[in-house]
C-alpha positions in Angstrom: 0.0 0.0 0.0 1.7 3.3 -1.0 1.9 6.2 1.4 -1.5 7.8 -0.2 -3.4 4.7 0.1 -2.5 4.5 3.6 -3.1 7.8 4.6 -6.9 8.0 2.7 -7.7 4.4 4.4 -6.8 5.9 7.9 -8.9 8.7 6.9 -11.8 6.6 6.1 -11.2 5.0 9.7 -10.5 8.0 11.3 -13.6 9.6 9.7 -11.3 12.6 8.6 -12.4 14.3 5.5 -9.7 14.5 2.5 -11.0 17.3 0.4 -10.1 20.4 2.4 -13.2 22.5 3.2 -12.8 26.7 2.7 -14.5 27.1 6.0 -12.0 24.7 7.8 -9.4 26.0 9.9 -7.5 24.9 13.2 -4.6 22.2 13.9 -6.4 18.8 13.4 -10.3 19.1 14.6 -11.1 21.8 11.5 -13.4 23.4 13.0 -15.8 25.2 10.0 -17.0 28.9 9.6 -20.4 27.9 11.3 -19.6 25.6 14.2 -16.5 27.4 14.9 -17.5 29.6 17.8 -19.5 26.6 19.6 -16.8 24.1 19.1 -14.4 26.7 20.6 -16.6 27.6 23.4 -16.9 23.6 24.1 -13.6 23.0 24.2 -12.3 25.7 26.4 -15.7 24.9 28.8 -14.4 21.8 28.9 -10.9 22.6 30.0 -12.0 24.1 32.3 -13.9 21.4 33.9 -11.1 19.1 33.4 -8.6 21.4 35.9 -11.5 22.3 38.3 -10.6 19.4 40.5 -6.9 19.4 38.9 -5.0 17.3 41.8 -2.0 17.8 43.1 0.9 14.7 42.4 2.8 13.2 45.3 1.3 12.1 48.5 -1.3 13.6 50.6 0.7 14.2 53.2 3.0 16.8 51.5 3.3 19.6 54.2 1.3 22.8 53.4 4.1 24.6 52.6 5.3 22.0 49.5 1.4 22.5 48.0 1.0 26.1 48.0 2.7 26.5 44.4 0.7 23.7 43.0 -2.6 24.8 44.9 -2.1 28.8 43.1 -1.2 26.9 39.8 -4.2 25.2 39.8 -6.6 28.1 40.8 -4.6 30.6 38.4 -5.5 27.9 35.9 -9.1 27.3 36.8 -9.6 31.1 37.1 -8.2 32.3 33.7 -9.6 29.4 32.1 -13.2 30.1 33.3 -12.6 33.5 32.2 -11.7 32.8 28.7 -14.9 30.0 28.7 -16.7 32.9 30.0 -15.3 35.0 26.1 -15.8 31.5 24.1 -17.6 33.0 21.4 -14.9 36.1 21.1 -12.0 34.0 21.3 -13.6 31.4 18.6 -14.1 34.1 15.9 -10.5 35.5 16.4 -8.6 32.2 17.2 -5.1 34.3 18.5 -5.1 37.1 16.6 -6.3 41.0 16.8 -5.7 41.6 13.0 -3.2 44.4 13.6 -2.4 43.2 16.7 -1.6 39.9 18.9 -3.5 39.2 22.1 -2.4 39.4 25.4 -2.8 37.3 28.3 -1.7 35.5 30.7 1.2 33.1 32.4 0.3 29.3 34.0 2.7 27.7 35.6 3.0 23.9 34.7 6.4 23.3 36.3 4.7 23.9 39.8 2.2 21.1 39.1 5.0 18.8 39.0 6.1 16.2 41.7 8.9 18.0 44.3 12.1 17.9 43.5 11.6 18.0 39.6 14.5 20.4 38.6 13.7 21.6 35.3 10.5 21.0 32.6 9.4 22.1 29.0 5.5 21.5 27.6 6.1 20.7 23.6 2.6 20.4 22.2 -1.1 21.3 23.1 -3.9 19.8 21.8 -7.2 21.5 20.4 -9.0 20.2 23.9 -6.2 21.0 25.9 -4.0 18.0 27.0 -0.2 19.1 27.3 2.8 17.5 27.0 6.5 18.0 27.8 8.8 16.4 29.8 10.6 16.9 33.1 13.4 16.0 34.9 12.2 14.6 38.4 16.0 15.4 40.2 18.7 17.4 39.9 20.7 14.6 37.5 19.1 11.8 34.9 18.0 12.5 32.1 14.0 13.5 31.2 10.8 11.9 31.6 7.1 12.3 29.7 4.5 14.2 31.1 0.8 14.6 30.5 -0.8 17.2 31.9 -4.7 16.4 31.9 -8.1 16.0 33.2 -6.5 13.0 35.7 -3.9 15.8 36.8 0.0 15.0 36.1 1.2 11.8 34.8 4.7 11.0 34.7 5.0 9.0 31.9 7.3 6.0 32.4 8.4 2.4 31.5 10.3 1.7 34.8 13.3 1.5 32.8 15.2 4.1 34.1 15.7 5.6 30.3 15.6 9.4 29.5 12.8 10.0 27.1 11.7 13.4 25.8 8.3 13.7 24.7 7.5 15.9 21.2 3.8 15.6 21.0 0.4 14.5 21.5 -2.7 13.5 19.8 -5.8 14.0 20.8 -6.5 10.7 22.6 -3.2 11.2 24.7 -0.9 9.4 22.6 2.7 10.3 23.0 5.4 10.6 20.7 9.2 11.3 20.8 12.8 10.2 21.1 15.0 7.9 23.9 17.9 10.4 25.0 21.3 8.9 24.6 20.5 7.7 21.1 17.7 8.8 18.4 15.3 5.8 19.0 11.9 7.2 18.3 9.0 5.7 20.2 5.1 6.3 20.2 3.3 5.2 24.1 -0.2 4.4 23.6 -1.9 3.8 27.8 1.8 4.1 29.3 3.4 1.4 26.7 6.5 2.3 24.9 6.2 0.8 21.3 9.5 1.6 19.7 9.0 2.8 15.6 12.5 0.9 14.4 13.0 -2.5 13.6 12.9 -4.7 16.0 16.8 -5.6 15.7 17.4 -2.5 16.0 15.1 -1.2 19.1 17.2 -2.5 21.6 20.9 -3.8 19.8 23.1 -1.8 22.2 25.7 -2.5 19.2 23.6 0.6 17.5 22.9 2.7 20.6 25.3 5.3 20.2 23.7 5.9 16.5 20.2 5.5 17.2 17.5 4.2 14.4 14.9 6.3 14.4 12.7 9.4 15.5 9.4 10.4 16.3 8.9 14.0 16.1 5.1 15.2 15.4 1.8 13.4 16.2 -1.6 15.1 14.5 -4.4 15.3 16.5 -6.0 12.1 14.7 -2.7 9.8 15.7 -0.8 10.1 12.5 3.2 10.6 13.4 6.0 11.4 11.2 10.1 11.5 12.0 12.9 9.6 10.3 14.3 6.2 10.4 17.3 4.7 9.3 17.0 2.6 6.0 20.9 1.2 6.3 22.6 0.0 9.5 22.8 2.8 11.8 25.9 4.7 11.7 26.9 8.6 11.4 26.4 7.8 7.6 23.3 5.8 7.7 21.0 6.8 5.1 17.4 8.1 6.8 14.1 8.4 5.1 11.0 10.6 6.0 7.9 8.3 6.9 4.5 8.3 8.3 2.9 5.9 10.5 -0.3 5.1 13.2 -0.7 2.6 15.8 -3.2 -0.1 14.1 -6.0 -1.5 15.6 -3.8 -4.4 17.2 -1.1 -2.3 19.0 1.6 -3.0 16.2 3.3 0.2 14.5 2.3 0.8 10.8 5.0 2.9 8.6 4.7 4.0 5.4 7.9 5.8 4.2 7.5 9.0 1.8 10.9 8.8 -0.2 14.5 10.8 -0.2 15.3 13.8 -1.3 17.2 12.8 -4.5 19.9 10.9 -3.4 19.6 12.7 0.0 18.2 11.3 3.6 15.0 13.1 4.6 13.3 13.3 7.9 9.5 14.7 9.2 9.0 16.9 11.6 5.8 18.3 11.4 1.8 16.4 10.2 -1.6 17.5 9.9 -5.0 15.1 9.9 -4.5 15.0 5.9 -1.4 12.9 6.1 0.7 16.0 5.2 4.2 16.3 6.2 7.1 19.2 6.4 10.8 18.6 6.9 13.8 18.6 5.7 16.9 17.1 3.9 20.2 15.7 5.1 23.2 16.2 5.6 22.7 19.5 7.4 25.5 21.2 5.6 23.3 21.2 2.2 19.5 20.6 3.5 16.1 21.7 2.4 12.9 22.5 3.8 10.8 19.9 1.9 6.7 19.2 1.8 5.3 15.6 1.6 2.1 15.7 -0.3 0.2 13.7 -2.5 3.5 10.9 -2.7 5.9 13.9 -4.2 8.5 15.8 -2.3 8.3 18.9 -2.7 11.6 21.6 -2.1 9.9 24.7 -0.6 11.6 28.0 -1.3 14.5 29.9 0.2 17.3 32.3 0.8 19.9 30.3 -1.0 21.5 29.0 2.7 22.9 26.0 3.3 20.6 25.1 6.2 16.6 25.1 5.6 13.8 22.9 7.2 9.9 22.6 7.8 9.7 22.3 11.4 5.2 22.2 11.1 1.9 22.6 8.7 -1.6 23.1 9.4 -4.7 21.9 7.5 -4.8 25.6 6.3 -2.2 25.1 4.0 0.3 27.1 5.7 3.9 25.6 6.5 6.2 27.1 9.3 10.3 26.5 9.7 13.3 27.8 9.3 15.7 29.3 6.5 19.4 30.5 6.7 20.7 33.1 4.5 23.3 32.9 1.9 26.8 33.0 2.2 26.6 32.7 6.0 29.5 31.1 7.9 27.2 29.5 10.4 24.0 28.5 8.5 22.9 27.2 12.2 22.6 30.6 13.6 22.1 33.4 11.3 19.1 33.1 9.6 15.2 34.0 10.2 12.0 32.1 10.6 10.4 30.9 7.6 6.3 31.5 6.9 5.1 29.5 3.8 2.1 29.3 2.0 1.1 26.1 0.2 -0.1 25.7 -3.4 0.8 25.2 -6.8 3.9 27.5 -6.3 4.4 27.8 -2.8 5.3 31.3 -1.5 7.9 32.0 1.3 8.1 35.4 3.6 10.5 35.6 5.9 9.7 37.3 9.1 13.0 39.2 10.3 14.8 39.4 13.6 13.5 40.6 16.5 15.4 43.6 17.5 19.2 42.8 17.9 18.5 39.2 17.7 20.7 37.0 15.6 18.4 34.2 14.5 14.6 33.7 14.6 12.7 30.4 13.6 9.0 29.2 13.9 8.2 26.0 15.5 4.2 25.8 15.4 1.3 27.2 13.8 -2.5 27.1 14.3 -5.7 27.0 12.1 -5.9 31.0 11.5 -2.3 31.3 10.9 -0.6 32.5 14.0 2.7 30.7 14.3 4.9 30.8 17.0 8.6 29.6 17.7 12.1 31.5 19.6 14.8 34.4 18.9 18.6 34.0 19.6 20.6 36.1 21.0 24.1 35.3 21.1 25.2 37.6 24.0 28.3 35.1 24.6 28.3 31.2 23.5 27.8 30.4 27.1 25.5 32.5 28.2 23.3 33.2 24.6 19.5 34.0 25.6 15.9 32.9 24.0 12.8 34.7 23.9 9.8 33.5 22.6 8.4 35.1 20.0 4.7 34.9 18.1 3.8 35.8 14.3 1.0 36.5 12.1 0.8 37.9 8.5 -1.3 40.8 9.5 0.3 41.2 13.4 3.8 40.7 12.7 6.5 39.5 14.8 6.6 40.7 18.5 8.4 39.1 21.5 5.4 36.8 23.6 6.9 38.3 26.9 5.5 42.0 25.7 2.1 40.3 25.8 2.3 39.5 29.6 2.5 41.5 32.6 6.2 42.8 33.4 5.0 42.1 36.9 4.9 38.2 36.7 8.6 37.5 36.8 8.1 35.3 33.9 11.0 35.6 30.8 9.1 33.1 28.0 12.2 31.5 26.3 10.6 28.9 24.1 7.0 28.9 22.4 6.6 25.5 21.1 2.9 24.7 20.4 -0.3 27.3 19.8 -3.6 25.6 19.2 -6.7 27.1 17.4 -8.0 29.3 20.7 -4.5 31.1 21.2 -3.3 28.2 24.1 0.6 28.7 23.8 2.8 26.3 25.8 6.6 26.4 25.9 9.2 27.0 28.5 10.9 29.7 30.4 12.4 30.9 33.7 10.2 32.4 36.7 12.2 35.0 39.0 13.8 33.0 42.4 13.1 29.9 40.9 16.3 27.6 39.4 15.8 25.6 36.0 13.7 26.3 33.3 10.0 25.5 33.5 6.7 24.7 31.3 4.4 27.2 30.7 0.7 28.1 29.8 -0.6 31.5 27.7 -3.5 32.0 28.0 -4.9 34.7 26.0 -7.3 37.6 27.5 -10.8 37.1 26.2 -11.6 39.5 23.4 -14.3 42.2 24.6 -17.0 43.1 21.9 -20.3 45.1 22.0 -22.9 42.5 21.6 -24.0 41.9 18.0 -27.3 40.7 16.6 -25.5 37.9 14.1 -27.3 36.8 10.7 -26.8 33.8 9.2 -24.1 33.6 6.9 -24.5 32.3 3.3 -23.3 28.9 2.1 -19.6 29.4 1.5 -19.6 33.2 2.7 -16.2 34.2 4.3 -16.8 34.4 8.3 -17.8 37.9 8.9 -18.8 39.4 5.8 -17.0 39.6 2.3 -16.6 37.9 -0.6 -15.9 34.1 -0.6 -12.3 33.2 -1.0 -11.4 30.4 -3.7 -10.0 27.4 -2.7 -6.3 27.5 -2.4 -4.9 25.4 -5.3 -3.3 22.3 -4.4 -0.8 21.7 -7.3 2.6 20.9 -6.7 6.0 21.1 -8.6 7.2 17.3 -8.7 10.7 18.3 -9.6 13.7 17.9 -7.6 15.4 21.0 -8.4 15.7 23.9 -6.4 13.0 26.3 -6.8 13.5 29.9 -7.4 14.1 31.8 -3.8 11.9 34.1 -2.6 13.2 37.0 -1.2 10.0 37.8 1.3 10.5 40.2 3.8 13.9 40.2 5.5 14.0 43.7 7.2 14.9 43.8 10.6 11.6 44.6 13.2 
């Protein structure tokens, strides 16, 4: 069965529509132009009720003193959540974004939920109802552990094994994806079990350890997952290819894998519900940001650096990563975060630095086209600083900690994951506190004078206007590099 087959059969089982509807938008739930605001509403509603009674990990007899963080955590949560239920309808028809403006709000935050003792933590994804996941590191040495954070609370995610493992996303049933630290083996845990996604000889040979076999680095919300996985015997010069897989029906891993680049490895790094992926090629002195679609690999445009890749891509055919720029000695760290939209021809812009930063890149981007990712600035190599940073088309770039109140003691380093109401999640560092830690944004509700809303005509573009076409879905099936387009590449 080729990689199309596969991914239109899951759809049929998964009951996820392949034609792309104009009025769908959002990271794997699509909701439409009409059931938007309710779906929305729903979900954050429900998040709500799922922290209400958000319990504490650890024993009960934890002194008083221990619980206090977690106990303001969890009624900072359950208060600023109620308060954006309370906006639903606002925040659905304006999923994270003002037009000329991004939305501010406010800082939750995760690492106190964790057990004591846990030194440092990072969330990585958020679903479209609301499950996190990161990972943590439960002492001051060892490497890192999964975490959930859900309606049950916590859960430390964990084989008994003793092996680091650092989780890189979530679906919407809870399944976790990511890689084993110490090597690349990619894994996907489904109820707490560990399946590994390499060949069996491979998963635990400690010949190969050193090299690893495989990784897992995106799940949609649906359970389709995407990485890389070595197609020779794993050494520094195995050859990798790009796949995409599912847990079937009888616990077993399915891969399909979605060709190289050329003569070139290729890995995934980011899927939707369509069975989409973004990536990018090896070796990393000569890569491109590439787009899986429809069994062709597609090169998406750049700068003309040496080091490009897709790092995520909603179902509203827009594609978020990273570009260097040409002629630069260190392809790694000078370059800007890249912003494409998909079609026929796809079109890159390029969204600057921010301020006197040296590097930006996007890691994530929702339904209505607010991406997020990181700025670098390289003060000194040992002590170079993050800050998390948020982008729209319309908005622009801007630094995520403007959005918060200079009073929290919060410095947002990371933004890793935004879902479809404006949930970012991410890590930073909270004033007095040692290590970095997970955070939740949670964006203010909207205020708006009351409205008397009239139905809206079959295929009408939300909130008045005239209907936009369908974006074209072509693709170049060539090989060869596409002309780069310049974008925008001015400084903000």
């Amino acid at each position: 069965m080729n990689r199309l087959n596969l991914a239109e059969g899951l759809g049929r089982s998964l009951n996820v529509p392949r034609e792309r509807d104009a009025g769908r938008r959002g990271s794997g739930r699509g909701f439409d132009a009409t059931a938007g605001k309710a779906e929305v509403l729903s979900m954050v509603v429900n998040m709500t009720a799922l922290v209400r009674d958000f319990p504490a990990p650890g024993p009960a007899s934890r002194s008083a003193t221990a619980r206090k963080p977690r106990e303001r955590a969890r009624a900072a949560l359950v208060t600023l959540l109620a308060g954006a239920a309370a906006a639903g309808v606002a925040i659905a028809a304006n999923a994270g974004d003002l037009g000329d403006s991004h939305r501010t709000g406010s800082i939750v935050d995760l690492g106190a939920l964790l057990p004591a003792g846990a030194s440092s933590s990072i969330a990585t994804a958020i679903t479209q109802e609301g499950l996190i996941a990161g990972a943590a590191q439960l002492g001051l040495f060892g490497g890192h552990t999964p975490v959930i954070w859900g309606p049950d609370g916590v859960e430390i995610v964990s084989d008994g094994s003793g092996a680091g493992r650092f989780a890189t996303g979530i679906s919407a049933d809870g399944t976790l994806v990511g890689t084993r630290e110490g090597n690349a083996n990619g894994w996907v845990a489904v109820d707490g079990t560990f399946l590994c996604v390499a060949d069996p000889e491979w998963c635990n040979n400690l010949t190969f350890f050193f090299y690893g076999s495989s990784q897992v680095l995106d799940i949609a919300e649906n359970g389709l997952f995407t990485g890389g996985i070595t197609i020779t015997t794993p050494t520094f010069s195995s050859t990798v290819e790009a796949f995409i897989g599912i847990v079937g029906e009888d616990g077993s891993v399915v891969r399909t894998p979605l060709g190289l680049f050329g003569d070139k490895s290729t890995v995934g790094r980011g899927v939707n519900t369509l069975g989409e992926v973004v990536g990018w090629s090896v070796p990393y002195t000569d890569s491109r940001a590439l787009w899986f679609t429809e069994g062709a690999v597609v090169a998406l445009p750049d700068l003309g650096g040496t080091y490009n890749r897709g790092d995520a891509i909603s179902e509203s055919a827009v594609a978020v990563g990273y570009v260097s720029l040409p002629g630069a000695q260190n392809a790694f760290l000078s370059g800007v975060g890249a912003y494409w939209h998909l079609g026929e021809q796809p079109m890159l812009t390029t969204i600057g630095q921010l301020g006197t930063s040296i590097k930006t890149s996007l890691s994530a981007v929702n339904g209505a086209g607010v991406a997020v990712g990181e700025a670098r600035f390289d003060v000194l190599p040992v002590l170079e600083q993050f800050r998390a940073i948020i982008f729209s088309p319309s908005a622009g770039l801007a630094n995520l900690n403007t959005l918060v109140d200079p009073e929290s003691g919060w410095t947002l380093e990371t933004a890793e994951s935004i879902n479809d109401a404006g949930f970012i999640v991410g890590s930073g560092r909270l004033e007095g506190v040692p290590g970095r830690r997970a955070y939740l944004f949670v964006p203010d509700p909207i205020e708006r004078d009351p409205i008397d809303e009239e139905p809206e005509e079959e295929g009408a573009k939300p909130g008045g206007g005239t209907p936009e076409p369908a974006r074209p879905r072509g693709f170049d099936r060539s090989l060869t590099r596409p002309a780069a387009t310049p974008g925008s590449v001015s400084v903000r």
